[in-house]
MDTraj code that builds the backbone (N, CA, C; nanometers):
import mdtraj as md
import numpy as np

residues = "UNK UNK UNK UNK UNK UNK UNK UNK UNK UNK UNK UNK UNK UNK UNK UNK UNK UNK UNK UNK UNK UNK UNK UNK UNK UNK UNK UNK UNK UNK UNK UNK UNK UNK UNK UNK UNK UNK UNK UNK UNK UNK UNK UNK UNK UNK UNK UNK UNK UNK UNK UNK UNK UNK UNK UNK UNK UNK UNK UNK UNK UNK UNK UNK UNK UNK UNK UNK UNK UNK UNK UNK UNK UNK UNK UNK UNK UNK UNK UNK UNK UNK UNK UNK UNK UNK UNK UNK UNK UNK UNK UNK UNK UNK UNK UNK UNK UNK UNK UNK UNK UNK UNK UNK UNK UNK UNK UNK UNK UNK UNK UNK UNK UNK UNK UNK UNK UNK UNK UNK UNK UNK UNK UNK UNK UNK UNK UNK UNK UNK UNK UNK UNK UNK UNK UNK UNK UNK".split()
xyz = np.array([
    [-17.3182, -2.4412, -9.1777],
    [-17.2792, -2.5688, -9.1216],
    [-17.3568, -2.6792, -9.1915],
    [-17.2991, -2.7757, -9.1768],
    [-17.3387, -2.9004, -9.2411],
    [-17.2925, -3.0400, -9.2203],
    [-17.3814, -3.1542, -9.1854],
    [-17.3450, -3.2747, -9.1339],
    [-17.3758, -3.3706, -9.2866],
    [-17.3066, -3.4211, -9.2611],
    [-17.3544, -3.5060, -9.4462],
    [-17.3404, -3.7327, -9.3235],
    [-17.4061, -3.7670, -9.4318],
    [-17.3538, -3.9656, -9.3160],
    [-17.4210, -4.0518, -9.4524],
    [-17.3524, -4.1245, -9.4801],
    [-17.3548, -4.2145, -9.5583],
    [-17.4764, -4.3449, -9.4879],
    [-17.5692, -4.3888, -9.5379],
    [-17.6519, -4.4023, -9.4573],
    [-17.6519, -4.5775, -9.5163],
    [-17.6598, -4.5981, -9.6522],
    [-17.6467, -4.7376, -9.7118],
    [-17.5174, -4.7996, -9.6911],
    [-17.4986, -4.8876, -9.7040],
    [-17.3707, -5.0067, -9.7149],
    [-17.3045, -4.9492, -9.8417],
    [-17.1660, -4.9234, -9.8408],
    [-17.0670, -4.8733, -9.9699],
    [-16.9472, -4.9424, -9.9051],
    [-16.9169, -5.0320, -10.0678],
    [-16.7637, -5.1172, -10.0458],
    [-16.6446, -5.0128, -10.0312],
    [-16.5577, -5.0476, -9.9395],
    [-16.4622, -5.0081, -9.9411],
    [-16.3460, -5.1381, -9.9232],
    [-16.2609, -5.1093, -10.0328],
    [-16.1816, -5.2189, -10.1086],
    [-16.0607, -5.2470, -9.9981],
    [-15.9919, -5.3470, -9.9753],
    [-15.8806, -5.3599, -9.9175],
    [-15.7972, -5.2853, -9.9580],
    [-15.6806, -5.1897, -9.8431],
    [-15.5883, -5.1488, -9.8775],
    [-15.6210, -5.0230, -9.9998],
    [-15.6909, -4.9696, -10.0587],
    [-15.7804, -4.8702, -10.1259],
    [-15.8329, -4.7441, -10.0628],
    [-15.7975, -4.6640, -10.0947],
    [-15.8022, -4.4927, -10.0993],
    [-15.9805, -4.4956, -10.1114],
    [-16.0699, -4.4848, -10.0400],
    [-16.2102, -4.4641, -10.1039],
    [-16.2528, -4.3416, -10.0462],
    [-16.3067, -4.2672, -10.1478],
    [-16.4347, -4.1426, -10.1291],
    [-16.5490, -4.2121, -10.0702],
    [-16.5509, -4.1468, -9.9424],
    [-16.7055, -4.1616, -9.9070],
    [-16.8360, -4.0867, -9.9903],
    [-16.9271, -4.1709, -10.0385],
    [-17.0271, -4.1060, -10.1282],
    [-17.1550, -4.0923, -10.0382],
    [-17.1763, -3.9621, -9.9711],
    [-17.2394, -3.9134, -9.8764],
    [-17.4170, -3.9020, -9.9238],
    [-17.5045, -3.9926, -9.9094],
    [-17.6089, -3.9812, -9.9560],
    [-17.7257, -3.9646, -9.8386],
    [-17.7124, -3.8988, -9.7536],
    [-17.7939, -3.8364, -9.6240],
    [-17.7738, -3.7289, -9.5491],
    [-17.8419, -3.6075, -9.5152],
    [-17.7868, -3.4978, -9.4796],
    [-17.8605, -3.4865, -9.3301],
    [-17.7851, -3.4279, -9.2140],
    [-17.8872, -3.4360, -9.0850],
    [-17.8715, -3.2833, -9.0713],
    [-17.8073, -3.2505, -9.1157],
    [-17.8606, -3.0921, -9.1487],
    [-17.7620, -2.9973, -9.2500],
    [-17.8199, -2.9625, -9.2699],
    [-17.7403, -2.8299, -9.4305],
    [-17.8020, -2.6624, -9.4611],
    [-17.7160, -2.6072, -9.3237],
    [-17.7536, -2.4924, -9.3119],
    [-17.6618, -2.3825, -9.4233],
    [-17.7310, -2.3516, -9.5501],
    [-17.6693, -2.2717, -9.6569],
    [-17.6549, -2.3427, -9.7605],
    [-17.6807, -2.4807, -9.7717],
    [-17.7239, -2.5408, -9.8889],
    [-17.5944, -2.5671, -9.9578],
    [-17.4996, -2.6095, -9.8407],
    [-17.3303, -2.6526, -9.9164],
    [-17.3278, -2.8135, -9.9225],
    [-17.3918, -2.8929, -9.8689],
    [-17.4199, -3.0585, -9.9149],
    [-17.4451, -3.0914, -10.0081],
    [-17.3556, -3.1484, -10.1059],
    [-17.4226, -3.2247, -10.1683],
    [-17.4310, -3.3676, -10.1870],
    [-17.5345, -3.4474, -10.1911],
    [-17.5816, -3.5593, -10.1940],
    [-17.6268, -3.6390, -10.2622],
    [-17.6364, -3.5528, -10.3953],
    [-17.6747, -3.6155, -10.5164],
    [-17.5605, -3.6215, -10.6478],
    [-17.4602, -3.5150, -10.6661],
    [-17.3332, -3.5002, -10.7638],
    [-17.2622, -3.5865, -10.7214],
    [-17.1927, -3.4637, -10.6200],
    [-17.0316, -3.5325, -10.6113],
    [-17.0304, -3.5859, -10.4893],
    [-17.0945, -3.5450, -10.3730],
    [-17.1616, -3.6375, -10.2426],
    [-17.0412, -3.5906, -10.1473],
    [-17.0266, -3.4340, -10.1085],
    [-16.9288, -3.3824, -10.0439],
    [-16.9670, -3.2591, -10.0228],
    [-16.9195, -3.1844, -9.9570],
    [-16.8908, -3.0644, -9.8949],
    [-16.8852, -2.9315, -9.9919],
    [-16.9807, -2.8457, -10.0419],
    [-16.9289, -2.7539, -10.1351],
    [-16.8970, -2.5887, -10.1065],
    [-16.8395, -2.5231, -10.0654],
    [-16.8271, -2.4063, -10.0062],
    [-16.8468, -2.2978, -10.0909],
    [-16.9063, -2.2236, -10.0122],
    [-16.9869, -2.1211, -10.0799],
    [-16.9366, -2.0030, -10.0411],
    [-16.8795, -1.9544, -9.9392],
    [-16.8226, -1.8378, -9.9149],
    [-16.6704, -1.8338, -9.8343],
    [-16.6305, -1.7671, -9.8698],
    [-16.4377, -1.7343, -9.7721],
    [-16.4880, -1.7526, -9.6186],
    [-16.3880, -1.8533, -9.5826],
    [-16.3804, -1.8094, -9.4449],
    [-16.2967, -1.8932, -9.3455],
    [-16.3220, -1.9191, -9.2012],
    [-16.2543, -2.0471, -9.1568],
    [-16.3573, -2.1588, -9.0967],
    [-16.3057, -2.3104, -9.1350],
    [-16.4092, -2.3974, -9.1362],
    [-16.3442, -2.4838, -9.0719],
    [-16.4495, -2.5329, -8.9133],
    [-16.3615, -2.6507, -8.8875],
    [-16.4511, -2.7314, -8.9218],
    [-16.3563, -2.8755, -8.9342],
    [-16.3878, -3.0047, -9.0579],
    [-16.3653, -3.1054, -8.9452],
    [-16.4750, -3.2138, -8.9568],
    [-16.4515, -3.3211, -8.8917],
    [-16.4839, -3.4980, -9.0146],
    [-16.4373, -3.5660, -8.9899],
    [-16.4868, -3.7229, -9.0689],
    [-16.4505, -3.8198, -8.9275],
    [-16.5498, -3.9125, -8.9729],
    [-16.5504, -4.0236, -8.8853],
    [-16.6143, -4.1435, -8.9310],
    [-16.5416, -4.2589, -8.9329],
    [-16.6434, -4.3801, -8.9602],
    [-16.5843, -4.4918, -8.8533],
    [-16.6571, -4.5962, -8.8703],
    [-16.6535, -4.7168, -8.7760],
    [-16.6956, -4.8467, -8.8529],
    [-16.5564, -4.9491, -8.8334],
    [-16.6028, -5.0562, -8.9940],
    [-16.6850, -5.1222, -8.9235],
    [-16.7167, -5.2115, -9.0304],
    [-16.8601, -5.3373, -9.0478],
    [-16.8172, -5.4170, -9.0152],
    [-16.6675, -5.4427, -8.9834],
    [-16.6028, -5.5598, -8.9760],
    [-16.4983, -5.5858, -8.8777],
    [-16.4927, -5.6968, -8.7989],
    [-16.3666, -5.6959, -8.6748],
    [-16.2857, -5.7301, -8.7315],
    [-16.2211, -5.6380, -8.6863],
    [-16.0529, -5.5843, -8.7091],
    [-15.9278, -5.6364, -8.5976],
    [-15.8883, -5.7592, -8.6508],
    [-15.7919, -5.7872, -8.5363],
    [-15.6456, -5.8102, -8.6024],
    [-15.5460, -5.8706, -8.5257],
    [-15.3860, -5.9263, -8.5550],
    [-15.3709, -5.7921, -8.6360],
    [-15.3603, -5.6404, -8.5865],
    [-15.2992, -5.5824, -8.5868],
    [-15.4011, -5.5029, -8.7562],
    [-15.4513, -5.5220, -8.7239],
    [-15.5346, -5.4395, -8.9104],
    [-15.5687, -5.2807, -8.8947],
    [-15.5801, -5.2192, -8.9875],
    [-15.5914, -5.1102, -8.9637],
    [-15.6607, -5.0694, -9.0539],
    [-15.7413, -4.9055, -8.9350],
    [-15.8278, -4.8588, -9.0419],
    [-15.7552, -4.6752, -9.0752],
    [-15.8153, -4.6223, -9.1281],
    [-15.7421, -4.4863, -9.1911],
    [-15.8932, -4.3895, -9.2122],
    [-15.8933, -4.2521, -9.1753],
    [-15.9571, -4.1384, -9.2299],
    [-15.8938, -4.0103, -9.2601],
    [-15.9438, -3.9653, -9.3839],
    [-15.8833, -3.8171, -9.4433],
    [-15.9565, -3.7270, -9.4630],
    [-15.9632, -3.6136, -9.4264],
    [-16.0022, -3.5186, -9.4461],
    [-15.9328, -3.4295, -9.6029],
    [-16.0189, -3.4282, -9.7423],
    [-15.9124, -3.3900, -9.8529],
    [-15.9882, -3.2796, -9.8962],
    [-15.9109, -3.1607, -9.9111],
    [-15.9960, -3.0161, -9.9697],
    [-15.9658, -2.9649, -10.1300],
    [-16.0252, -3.0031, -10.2172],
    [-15.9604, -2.9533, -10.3419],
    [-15.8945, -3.0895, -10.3693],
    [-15.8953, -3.2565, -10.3009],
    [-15.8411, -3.3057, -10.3683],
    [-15.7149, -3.3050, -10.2662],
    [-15.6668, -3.2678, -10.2221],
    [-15.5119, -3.2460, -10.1225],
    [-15.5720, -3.3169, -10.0048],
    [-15.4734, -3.3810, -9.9487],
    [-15.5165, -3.4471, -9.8009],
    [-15.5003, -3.3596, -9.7289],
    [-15.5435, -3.3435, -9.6088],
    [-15.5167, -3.2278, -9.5242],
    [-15.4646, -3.3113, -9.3263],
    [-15.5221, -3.3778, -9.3337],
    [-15.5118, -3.4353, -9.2246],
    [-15.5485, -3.6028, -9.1885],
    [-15.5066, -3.6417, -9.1160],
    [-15.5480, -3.8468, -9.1096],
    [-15.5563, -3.8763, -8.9501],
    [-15.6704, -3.9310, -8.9197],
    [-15.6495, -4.0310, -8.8159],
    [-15.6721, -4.1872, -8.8468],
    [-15.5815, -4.2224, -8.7427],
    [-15.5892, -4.3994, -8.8277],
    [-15.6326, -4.4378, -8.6158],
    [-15.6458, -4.5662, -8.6492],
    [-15.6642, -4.6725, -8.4997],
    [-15.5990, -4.7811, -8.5500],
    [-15.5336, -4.8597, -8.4841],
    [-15.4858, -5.0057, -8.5277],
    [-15.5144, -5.0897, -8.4227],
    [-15.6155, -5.1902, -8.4223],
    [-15.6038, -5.3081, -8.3046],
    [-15.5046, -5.4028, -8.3198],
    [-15.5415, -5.4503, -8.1457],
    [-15.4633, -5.5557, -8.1206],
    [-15.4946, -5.6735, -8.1453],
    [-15.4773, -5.7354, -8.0260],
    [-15.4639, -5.9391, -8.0535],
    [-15.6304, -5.9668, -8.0615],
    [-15.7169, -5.8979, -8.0185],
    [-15.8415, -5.9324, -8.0337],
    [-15.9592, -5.8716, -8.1289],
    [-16.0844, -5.8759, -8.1160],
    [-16.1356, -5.8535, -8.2357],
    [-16.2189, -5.7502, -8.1885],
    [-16.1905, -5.5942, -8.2821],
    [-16.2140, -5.4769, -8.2664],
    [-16.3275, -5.4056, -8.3816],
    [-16.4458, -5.3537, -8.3336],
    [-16.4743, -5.2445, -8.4789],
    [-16.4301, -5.1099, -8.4338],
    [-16.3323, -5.0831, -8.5521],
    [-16.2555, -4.9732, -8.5147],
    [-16.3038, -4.8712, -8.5417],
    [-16.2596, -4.7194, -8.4987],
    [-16.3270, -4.6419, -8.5566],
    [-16.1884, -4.5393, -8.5731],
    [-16.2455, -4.4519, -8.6704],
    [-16.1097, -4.3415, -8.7084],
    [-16.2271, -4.2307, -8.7504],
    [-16.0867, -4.1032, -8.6819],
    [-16.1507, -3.9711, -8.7280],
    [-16.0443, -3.8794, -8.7117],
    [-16.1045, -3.7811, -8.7415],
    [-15.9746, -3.6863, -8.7752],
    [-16.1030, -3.5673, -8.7782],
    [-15.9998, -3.4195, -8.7335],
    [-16.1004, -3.2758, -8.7387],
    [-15.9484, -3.1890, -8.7766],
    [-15.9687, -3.0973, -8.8399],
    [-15.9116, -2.9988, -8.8443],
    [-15.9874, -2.8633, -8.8911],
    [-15.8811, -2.7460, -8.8626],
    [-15.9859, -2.6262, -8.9216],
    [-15.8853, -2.5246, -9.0209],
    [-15.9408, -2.4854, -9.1311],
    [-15.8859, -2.4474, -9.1961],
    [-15.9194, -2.2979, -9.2771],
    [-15.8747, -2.2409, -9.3535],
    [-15.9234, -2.1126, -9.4301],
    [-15.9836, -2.1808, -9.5687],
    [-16.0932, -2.1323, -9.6080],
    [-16.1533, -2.2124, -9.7371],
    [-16.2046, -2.1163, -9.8166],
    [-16.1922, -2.1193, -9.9846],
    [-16.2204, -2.0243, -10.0451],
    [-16.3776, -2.0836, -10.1092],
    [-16.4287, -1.9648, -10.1566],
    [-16.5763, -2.0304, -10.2086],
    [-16.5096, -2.0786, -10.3431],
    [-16.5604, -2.2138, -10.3599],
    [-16.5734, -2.2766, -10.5076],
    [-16.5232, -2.3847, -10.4249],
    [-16.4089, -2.4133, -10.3391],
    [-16.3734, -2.5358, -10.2152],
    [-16.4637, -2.6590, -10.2181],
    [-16.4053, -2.7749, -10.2557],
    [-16.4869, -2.8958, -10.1785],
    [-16.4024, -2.9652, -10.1023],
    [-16.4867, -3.0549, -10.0214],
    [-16.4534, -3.0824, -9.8898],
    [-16.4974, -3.2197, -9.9323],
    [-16.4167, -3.3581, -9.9250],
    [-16.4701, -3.4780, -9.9417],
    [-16.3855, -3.5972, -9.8183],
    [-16.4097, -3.6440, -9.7757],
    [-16.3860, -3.7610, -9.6843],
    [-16.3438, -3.9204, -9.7309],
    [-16.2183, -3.9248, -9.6819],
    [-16.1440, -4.0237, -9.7891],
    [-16.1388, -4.1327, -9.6593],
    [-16.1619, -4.2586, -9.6856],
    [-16.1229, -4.3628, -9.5843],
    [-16.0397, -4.4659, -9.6369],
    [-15.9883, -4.5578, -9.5871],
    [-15.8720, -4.6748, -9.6032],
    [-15.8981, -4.7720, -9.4594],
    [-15.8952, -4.9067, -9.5044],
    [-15.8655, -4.9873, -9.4184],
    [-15.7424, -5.1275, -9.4373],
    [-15.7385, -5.2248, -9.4165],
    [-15.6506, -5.2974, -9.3976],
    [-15.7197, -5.4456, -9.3508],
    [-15.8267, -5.4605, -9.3668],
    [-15.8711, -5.5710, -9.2932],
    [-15.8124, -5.7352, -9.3247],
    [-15.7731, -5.6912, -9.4787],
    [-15.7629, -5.8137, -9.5561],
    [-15.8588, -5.8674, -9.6538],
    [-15.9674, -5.7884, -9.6842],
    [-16.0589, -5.8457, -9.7971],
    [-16.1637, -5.6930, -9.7660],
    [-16.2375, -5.6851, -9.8880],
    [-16.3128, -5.5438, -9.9214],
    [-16.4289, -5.5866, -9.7504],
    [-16.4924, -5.4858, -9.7445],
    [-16.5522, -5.4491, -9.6392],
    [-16.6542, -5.3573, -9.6531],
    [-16.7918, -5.3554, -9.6020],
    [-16.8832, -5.1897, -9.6453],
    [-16.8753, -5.1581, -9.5147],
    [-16.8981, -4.9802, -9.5678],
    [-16.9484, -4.8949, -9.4143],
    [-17.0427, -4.9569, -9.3285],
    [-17.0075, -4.9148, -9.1633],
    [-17.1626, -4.9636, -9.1217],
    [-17.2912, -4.8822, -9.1502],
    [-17.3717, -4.9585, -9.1496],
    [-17.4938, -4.8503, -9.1783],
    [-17.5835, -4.8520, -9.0052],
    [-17.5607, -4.8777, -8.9221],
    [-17.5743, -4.8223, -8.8131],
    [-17.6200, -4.7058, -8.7939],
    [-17.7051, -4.6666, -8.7249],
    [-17.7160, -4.5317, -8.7088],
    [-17.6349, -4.4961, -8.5937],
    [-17.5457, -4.3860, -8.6328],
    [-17.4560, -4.3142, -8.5061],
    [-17.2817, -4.3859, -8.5164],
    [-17.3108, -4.5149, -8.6045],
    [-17.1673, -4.5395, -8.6827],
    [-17.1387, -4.5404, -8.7958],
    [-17.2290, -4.4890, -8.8533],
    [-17.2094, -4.4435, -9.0101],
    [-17.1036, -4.3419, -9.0374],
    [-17.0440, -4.3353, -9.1612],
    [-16.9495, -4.2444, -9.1883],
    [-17.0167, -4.0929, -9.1881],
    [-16.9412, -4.0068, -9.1137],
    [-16.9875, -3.8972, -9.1568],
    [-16.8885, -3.8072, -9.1826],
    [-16.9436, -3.6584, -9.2455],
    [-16.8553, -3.5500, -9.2351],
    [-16.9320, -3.4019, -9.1985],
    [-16.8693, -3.3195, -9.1442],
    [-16.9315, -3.1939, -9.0524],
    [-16.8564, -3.0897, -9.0793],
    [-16.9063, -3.0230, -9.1187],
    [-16.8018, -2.9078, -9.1463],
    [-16.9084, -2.7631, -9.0305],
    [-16.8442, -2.6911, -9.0167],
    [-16.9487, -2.5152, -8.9197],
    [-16.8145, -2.4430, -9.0037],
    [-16.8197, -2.3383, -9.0066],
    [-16.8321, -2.2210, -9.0346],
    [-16.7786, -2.1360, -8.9039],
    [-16.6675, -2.0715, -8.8747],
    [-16.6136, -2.0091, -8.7820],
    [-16.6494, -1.8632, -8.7808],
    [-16.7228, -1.7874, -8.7080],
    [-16.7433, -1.6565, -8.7222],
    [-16.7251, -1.5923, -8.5710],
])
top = md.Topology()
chain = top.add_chain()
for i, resn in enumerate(residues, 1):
    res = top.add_residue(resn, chain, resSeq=i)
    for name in ("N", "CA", "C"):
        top.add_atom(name, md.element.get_by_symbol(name[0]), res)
traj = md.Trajectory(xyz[None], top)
């Protein structure tokens, strides 16, 4: 198992597909985080893994804006939760979990999108920072 959270401020562009670049680990049991390469999820053995991402923007989100999270394995999306506010001014948050069969050599990376109308960074909050979690089903 493994929790990875983006801990600094990283732009994420209007309307833009962004990789979260995961540079903090709150725990990495088997040494599948990485935090320094590619800043994602690296799987090390066959098995089934449930997967969670979550972030919460820096920025209020109103007249209908939206934010987006992906869960992508190998590059393939696998799953999305989005939130869209209303008439007032929201920090939104999106997440998405799914669980899946994963082969060793597998990475696991966390894709976000928003809509605000102009680029935006993660919060760096602690406890609203982007993260991703993957355990290990046995």
């Amino acid at each position: 198992m493994c929790r990875l959270r983006r801990s600094s401020a990283q732009t994420i562009s209007n309307y833009t597909y962004t990789d979260i670049d995961f540079n903090a680990e709150d725990y990495d049991v088997g040494s599948i985080g990485d935090i320094t390469t590619d800043h994602r999820i690296e799987i090390r053995r066959d098995g089934y893994y449930q997967i969670t991402g979550a972030w919460t923007t820096n920025a209020v989100m109103d007249d209908n804006e939206q934010v987006a999270a992906y869960i992508a394995v190998n590059g393939t999306t696998y799953v999305r939760g989005m939130e869209i506010s209303g008439g007032t001014n929201w920090y939104l948050s999106a997440n998405c979990t799914i669980t899946l069969e994963l082969s060793a050599g597998d990475y696991v990376d966390f894709v976000v999108w928003q809509g605000e109308g102009a680029s935006q960074t993660t919060n760096t909050t602690l406890g609203n920072q982007p993260t991703l979690q993957i355990a290990e089903i046995r």
